[in-house]
C-alpha positions in Angstrom: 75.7 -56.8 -21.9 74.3 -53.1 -22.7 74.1 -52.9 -19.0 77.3 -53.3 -17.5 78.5 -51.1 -20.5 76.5 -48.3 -19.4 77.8 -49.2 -16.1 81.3 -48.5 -16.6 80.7 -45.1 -18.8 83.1 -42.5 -17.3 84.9 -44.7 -14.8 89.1 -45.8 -14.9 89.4 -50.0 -15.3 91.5 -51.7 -13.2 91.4 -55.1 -14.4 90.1 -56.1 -17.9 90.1 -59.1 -19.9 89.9 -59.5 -23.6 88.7 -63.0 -25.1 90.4 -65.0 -22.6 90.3 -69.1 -22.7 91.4 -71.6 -20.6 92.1 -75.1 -21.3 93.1 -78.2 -18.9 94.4 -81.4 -20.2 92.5 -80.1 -23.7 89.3 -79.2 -22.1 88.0 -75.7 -22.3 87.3 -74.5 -18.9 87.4 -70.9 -19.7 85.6 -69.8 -23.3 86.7 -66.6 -24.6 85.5 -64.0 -21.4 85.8 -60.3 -21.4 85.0 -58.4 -18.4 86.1 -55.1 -17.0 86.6 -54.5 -13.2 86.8 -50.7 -11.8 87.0 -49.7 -8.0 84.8 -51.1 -5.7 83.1 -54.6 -5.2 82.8 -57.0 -8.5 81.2 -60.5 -8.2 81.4 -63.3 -10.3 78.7 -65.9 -9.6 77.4 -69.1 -11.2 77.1 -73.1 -10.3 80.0 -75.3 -9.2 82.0 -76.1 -12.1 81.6 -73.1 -14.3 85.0 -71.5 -14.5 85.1 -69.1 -11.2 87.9 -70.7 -9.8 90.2 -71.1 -12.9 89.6 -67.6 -13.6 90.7 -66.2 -10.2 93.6 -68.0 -11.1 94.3 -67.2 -14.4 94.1 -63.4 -13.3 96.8 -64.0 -10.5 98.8 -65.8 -13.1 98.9 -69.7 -11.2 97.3 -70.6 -15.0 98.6 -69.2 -18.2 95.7 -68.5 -20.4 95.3 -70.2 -24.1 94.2 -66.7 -25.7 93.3 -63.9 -24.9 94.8 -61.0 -22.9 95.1 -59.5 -19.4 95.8 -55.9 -18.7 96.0 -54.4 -15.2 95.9 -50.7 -15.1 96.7 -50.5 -18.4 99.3 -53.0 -18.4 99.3 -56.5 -19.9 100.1 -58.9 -16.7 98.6 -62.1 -18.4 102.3 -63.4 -19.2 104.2 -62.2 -15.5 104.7 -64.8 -13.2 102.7 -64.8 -10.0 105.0 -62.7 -8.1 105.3 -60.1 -10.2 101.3 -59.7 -10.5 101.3 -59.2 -6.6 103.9 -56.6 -6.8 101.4 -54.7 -8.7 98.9 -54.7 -6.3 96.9 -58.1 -6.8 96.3 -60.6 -4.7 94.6 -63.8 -4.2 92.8 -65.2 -1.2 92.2 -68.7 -2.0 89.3 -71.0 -1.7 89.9 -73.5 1.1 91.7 -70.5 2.9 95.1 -72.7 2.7 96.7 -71.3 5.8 99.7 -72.8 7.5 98.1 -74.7 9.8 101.1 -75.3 12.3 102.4 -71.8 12.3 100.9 -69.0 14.6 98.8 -66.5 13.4 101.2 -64.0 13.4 103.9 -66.0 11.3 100.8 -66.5 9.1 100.5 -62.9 8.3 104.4 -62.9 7.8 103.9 -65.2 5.0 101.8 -62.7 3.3 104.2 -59.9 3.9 107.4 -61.8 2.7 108.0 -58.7 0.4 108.2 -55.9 2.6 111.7 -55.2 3.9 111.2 -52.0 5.8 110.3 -53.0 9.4 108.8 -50.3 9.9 106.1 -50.6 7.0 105.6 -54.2 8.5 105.0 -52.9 11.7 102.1 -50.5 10.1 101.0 -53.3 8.1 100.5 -55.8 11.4 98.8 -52.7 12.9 96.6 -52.3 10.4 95.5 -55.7 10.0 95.2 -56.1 13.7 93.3 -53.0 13.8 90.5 -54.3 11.4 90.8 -58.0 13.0 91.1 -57.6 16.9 90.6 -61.1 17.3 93.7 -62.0 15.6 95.5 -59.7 17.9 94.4 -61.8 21.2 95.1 -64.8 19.2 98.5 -64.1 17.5 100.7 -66.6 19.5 98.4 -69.2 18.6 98.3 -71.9 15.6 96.5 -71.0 12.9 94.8 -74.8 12.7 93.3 -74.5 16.1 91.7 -71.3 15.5 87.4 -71.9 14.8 86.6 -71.3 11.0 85.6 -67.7 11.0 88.4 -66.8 12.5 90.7 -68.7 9.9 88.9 -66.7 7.1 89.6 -63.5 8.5 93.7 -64.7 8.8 93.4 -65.9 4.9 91.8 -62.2 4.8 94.4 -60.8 7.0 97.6 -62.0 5.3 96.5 -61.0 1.5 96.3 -57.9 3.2 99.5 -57.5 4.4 100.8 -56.9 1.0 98.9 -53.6 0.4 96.9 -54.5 -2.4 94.9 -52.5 -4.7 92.7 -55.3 -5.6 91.5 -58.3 -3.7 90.5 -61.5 -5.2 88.7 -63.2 -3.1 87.3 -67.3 -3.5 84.8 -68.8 -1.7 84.9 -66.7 1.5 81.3 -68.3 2.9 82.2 -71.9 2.2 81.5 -73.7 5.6 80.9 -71.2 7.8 77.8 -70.5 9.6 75.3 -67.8 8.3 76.1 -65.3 11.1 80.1 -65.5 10.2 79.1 -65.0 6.5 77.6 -62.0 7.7 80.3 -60.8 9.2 82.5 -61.9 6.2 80.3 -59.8 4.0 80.7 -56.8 6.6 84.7 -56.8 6.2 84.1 -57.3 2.2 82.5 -53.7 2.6 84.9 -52.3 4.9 88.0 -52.8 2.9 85.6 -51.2 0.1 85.4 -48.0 2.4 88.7 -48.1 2.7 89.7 -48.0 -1.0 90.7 -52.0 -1.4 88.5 -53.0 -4.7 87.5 -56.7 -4.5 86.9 -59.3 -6.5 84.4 -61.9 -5.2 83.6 -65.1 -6.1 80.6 -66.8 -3.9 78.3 -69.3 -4.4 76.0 -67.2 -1.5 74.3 -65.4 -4.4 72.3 -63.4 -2.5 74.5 -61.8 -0.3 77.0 -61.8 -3.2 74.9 -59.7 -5.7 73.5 -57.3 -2.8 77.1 -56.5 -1.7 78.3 -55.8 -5.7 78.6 -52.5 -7.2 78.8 -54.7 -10.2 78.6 -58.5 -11.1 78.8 -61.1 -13.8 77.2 -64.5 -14.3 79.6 -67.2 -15.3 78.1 -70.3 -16.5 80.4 -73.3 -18.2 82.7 -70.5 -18.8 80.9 -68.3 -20.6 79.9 -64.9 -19.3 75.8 -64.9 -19.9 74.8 -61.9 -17.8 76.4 -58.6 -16.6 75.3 -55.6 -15.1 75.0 -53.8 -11.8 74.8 -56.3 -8.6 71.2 -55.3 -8.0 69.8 -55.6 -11.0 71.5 -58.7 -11.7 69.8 -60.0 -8.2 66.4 -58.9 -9.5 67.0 -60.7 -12.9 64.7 -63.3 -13.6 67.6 -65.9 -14.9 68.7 -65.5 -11.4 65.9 -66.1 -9.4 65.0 -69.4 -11.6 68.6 -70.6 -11.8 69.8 -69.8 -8.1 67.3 -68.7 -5.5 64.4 -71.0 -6.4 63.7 -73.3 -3.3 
């Protein structure tokens, strides 16, 4: 881990976990990570079942952690309940997208601004989201569950956005879509970047995964085994055996 620790030498952590563990029905799912997150794009990436998942969730505060702590800009978050955590500036988009599927696009965003009183910050935040998404714009009056899968991403995108967070978790944005909408995906990742959102990526894409990250970590039955700088972690040799040998 010398390599992510030089890494982060001289930059602010957002995020940072200390020993965490996880446990369901008395399995350990999570195994005593620690991992620091500063602005820009981090990825977590490793095989189906290794912990990705819990973790986002653990982080957004849907799991409570066995041990370990949570801090968040200095603060410890690992005991607030959910809400509380996206008041801060954290936000989850889940795997599987979980829109509403018989509500317009527009009520969808709603959903994910059900904190913001002030119409007219609403107003900004539709424009802004509408701004980055013009094709949720044409489609606003429509339901979400008829909309094609791309563009039900970019809503799940859309509506954790309508909170103003500070950093984006996002889960599985690639799954099922075709490789030009991943593209695309992977384009609005970077956007949001230039625009000062940090995310939080977890993808079983690898590739495109590690080439987006600033930085990255390799989570493997729950353990952290690797860390360092996306690229270099892409050019790693556990990686290329493990996930991009044909």
């Amino acid at each position: 881990m010398l390599e992510i620790l030089k890494y982060y030498e001289g930059k602010i952590m957002m995020l940072s976990l200390k020993k965490v563990s996880v446990s369901y029905n008395g399995a350990a799912v999570i195994k005593d990570v620690s991992l620091k997150i500063s602005e820009g794009i981090t990825t977590i990436v490793g095989p189906n079942g290794a912990g990705k998942t819990t973790l986002l969730k653990t982080i957004a505060g849907l799991i409570s952690p066995k041990q370990g702590e949570i801090e968040y800009e200095q603060k410890r978050i690992d005991k607030l309940p959910p809400h509380e955590i996206v008041k801060l500036g954290i936000v989850l988009i889940p795997e599987g997208r979980l829109l509403f599927p018989l509500m317009s696009v527009s009520e969808n965003l709603l959903m994910g601004a059900y904190m913001i009183s002030n119409k007219a910050e609403l107003k900004d935040r539709l424009e802004y989201v509408f701004k980055l998404f013009p094709v949720l714009k044409e489609r606003k009056n429509q339901l979400a569950g008829t909309l094609s899968g791309g563009e039900q991403q970019m809503l799940a995108i859309a509506r954790g956005l309508m909170s103003n967070p500070k950093l984006l978790m996002v889960d599985e944005p690639s799954t099922g879509l075709a490789p030009k909408l991943v593209t695309r995906i992977f384009e609005v990742l970077q956007e949001l970047k230039n625009k000062g959102i940090s995310i939080l990526l977890v993808e079983q894409n690898v590739y495109g995964a590690l080439n987006l990250a600033d930085k990255a970590y390799v989570l493997e039955e729950g353990k952290i085994v690797m860390g360092g700088p996306g690229k270099e972690v892409l050019a790693s040799e556990h990686i290329k055996k493990a996930y991009l040998t044909l």
